[in-house]
N, C-alpha and C positions, 0 to 999 in steps of 0.2 A: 572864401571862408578863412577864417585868421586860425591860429593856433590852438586860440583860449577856446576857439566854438568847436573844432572839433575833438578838444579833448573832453567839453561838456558832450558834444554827440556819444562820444564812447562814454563815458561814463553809464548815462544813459541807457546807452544802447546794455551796457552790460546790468544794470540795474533790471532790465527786461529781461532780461534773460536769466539773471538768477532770481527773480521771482517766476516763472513760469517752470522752471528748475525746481525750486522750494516747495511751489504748491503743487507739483505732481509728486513730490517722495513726500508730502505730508497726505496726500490724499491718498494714496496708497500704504506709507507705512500709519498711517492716524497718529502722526506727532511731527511738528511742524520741526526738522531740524537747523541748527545752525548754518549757518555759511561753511564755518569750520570746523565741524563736529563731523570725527570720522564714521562716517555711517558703514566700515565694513566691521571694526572691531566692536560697533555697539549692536550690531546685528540687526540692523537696519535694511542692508541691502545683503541679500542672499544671491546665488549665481542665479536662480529664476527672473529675480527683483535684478538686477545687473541687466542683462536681456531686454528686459522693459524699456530699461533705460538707454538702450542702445536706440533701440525702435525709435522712443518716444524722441530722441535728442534728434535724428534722422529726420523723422516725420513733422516736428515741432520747427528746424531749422536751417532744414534742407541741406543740410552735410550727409554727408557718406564717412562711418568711422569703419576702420578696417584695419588690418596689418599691425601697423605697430601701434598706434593707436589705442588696439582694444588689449587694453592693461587694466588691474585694479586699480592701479593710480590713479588714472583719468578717472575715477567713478567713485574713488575715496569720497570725497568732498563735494559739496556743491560748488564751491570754488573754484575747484579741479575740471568741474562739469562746467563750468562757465569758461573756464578755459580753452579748454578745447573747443567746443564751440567756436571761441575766437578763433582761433586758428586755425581751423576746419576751412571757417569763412574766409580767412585772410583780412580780418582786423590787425589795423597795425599793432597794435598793443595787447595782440594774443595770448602769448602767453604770461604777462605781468603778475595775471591775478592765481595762479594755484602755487 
């Protein structure tokens, strides 16, 4: 695999993941947020709604967040939540995107 295919795979790959990201805080919160729309100062995500998103990032992608990990920052953003993910996983290019 060349360079250029596996930075389309990541790409990709993370385009999947921040839709799967999106449509669970638009279906919970009933407004489809931005990628970069801070969803704690627009009160979007509450510490309950945080919680969820732990599960759901867990159970949706098969990481374990924990320790230093479980920060508002990682859960600011969908971007933020795409991130970690990566790096969770250990995509090369984990953390690029928050």
């Amino acid at each position: 695999m060349t360079a250029e295919e596996r930075v389309g795979l990541a790409s990709t790959e993370t385009d999947t993941i921040e839709d799967k990201i999106t449509r669970f805080v638009a279906a919970k919160a009933k407004v489809t947020p931005a990628v970069d729309q801070d969803l704690i100062s627009t009160g979007l995500v509450t510490s309950m709604f945080a919680m969820q998103l732990v599960v759901f990032l867990e159970q949706t992608f098969s990481v374990v967040i924990a320790g230093s990990d479980l920060q508002l920052v990682n859960f600011r953003t969908v971007e933020a939540m795409v991130a970690l993910v990566r790096k969770l996983r250990g995509d090369a290019a984990g953390g690029g995107n928050a």
